[in-house]
Backbone as a printed PyTorch tensor [residue, N CA C, xyz], in Angstrom:
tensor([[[231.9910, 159.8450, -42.8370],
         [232.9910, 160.3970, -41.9370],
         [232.6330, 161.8600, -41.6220]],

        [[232.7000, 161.9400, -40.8340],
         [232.1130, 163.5170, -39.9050],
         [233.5550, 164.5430, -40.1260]],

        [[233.4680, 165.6250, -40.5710],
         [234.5120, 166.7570, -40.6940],
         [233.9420, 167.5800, -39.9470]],

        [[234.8590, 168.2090, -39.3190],
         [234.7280, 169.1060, -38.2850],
         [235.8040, 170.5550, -38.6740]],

        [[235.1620, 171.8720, -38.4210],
         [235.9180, 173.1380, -38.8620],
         [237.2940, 173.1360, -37.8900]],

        [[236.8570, 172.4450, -36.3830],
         [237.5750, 173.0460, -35.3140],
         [238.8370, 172.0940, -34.7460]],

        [[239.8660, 171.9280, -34.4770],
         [240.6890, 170.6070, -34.5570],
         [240.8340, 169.8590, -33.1930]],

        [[239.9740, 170.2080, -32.6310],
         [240.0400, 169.4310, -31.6450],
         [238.6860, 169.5040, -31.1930]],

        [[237.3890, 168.9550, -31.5780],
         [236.2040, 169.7380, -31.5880],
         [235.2350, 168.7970, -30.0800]],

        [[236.7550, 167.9460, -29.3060],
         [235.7320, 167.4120, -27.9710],
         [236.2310, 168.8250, -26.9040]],

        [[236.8820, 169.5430, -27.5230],
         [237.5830, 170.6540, -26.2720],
         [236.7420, 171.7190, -26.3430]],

        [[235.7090, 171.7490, -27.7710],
         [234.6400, 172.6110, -27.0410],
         [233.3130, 172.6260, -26.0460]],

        [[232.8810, 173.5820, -25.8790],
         [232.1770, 174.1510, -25.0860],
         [230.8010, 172.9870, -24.5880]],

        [[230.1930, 172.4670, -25.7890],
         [229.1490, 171.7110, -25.4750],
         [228.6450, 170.7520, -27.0700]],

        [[227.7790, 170.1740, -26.4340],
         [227.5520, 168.8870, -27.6730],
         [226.6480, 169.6580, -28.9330]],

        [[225.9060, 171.0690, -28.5740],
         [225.3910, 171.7880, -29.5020],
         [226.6700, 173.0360, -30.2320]],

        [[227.3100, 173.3520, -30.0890],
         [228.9050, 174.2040, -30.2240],
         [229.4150, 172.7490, -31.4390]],

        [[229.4060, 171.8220, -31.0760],
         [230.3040, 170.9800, -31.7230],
         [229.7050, 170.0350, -33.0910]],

        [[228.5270, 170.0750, -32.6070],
         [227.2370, 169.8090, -33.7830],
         [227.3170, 171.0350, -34.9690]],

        [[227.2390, 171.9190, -34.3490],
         [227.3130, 173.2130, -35.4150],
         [228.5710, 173.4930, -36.4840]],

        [[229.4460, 173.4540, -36.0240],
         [231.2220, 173.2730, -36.2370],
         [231.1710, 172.0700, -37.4240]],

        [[230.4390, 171.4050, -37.6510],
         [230.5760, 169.7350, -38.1520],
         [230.5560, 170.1360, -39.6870]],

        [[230.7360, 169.4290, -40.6150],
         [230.3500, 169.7630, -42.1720],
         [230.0180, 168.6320, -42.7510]],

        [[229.0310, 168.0190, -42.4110],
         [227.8160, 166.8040, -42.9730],
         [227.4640, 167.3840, -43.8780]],

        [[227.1410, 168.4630, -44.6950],
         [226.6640, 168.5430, -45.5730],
         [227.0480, 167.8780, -47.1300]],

        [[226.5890, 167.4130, -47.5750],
         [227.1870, 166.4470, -49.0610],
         [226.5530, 167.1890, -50.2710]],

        [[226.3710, 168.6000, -50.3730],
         [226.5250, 169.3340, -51.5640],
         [227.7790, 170.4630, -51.3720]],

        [[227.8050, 171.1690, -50.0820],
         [228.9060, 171.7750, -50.0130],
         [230.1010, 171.5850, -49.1280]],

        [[231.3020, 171.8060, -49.7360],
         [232.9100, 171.6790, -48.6750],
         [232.6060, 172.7090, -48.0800]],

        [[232.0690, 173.8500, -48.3580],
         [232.9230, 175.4110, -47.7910],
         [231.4210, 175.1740, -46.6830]],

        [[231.5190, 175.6370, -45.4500],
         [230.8070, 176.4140, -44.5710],
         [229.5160, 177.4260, -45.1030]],

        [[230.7130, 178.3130, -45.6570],
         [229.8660, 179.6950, -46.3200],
         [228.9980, 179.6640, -47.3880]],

        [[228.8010, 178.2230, -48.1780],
         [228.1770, 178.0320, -48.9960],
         [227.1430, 177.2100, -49.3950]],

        [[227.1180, 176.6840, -47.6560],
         [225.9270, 176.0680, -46.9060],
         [225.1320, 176.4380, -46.1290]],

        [[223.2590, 176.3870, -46.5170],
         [222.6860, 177.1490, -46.0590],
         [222.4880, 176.7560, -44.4110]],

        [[223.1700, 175.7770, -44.0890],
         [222.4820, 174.7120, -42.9820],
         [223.8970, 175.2630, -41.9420]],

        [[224.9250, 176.0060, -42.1330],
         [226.1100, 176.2100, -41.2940],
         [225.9260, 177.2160, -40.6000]],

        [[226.0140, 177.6030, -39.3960],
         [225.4390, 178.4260, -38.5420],
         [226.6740, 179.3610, -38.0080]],

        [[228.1650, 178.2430, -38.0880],
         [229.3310, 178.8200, -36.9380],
         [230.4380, 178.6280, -38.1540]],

        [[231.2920, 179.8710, -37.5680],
         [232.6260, 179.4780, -38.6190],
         [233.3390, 179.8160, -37.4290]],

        [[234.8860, 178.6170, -38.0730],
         [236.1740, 178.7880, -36.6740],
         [237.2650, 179.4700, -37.3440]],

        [[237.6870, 179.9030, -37.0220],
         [239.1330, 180.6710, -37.8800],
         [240.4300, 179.8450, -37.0970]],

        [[240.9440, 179.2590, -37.0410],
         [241.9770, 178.7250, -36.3730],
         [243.0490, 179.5300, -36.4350]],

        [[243.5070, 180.1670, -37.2120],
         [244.6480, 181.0400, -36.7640],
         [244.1530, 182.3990, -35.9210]],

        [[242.9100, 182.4270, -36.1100],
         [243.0180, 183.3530, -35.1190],
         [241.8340, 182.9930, -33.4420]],

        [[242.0160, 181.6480, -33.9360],
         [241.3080, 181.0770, -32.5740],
         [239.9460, 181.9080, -32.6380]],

        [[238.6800, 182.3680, -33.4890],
         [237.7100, 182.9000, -32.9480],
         [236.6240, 182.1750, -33.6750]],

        [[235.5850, 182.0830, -33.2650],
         [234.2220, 181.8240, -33.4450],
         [233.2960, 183.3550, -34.0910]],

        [[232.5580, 182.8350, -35.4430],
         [231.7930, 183.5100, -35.5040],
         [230.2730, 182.7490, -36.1030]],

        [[229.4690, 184.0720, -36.0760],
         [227.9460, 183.5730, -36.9850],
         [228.5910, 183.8290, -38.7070]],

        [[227.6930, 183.0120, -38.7740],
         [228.0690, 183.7380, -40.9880],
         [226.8920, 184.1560, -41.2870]],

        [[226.9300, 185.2540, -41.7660],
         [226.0880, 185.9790, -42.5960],
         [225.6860, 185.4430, -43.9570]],

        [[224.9210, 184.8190, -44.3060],
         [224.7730, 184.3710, -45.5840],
         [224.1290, 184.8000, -46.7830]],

        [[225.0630, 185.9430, -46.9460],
         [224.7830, 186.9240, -47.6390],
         [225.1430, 186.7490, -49.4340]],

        [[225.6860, 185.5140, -49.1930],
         [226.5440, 185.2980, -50.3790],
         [228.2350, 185.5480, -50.5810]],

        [[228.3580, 186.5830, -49.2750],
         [230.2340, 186.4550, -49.0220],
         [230.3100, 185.5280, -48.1190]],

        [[231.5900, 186.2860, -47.7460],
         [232.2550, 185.5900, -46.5710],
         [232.2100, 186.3480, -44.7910]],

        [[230.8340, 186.9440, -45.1590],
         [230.7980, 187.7500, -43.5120],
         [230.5730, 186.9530, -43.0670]],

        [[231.0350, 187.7780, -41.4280],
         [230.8710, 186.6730, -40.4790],
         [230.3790, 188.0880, -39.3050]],

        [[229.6080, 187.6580, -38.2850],
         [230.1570, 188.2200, -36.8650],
         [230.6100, 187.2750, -35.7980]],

        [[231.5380, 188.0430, -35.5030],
         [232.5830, 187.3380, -34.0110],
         [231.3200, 187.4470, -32.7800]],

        [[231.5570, 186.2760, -32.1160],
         [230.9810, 185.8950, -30.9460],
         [231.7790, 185.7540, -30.1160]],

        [[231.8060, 185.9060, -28.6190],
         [232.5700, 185.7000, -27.2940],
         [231.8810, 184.9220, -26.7840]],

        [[230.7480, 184.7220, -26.8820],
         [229.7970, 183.0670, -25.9670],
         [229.1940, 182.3800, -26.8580]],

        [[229.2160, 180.8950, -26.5830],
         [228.3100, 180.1560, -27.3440],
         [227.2360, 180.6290, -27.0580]],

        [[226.2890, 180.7410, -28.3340],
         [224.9040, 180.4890, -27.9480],
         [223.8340, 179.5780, -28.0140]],

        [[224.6480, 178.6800, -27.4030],
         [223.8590, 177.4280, -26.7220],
         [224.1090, 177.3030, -25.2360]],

        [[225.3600, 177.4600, -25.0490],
         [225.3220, 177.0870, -23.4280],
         [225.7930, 178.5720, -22.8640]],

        [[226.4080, 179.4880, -23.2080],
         [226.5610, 180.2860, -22.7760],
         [228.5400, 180.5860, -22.2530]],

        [[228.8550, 179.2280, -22.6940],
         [230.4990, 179.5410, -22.0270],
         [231.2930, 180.8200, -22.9080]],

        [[232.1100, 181.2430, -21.9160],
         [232.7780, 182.4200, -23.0910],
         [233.5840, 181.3970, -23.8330]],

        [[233.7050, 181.8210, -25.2530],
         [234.6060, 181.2850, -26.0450],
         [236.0690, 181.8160, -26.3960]],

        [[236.6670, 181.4830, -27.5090],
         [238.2720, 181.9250, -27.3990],
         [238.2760, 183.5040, -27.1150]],

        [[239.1180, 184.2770, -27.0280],
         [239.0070, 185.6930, -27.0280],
         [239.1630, 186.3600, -28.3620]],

        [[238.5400, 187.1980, -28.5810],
         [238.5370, 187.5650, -29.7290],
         [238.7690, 189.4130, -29.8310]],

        [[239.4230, 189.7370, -30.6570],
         [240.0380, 190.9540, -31.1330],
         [239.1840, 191.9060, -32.1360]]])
């Protein structure tokens, strides 16, 4: 069964945006603790970022996918 970060993940942007978002991985639940996760979604605050995999929980906020280029949610 495919888990997805984002809750409605056909309303994004493109089929590479929504591939990324996914959590196939079967050693880790968390995003941040997978080396293979590229995008994190914050749902309460509607934004998209990269994760830094630094061993926290950084992230940087993005305004466009970078795959197709659409702007994404707005971000603060």
């Amino acid at each position: 069964m495919t888990r997805t970060q984002h809750p409605n993940p056909d309303s994004l942007c493109c089929e590479s945006m929504q591939a990324a978002l996914e959590l196939n991985c079967t050693e880790h639940d968390d995003p941040f603790d997978c080396p293979d996760s590229l995008i994190a979604y914050n749902e309460g605050l509607n934004q998209f970022a990269l994760i830094v995999h630094d061993g926290g929980r950084d992230v940087i906020l993005i305004r466009y996918c970078p795959w197709c280029g659409t702007k994404l949610a707005e971000t603060e």
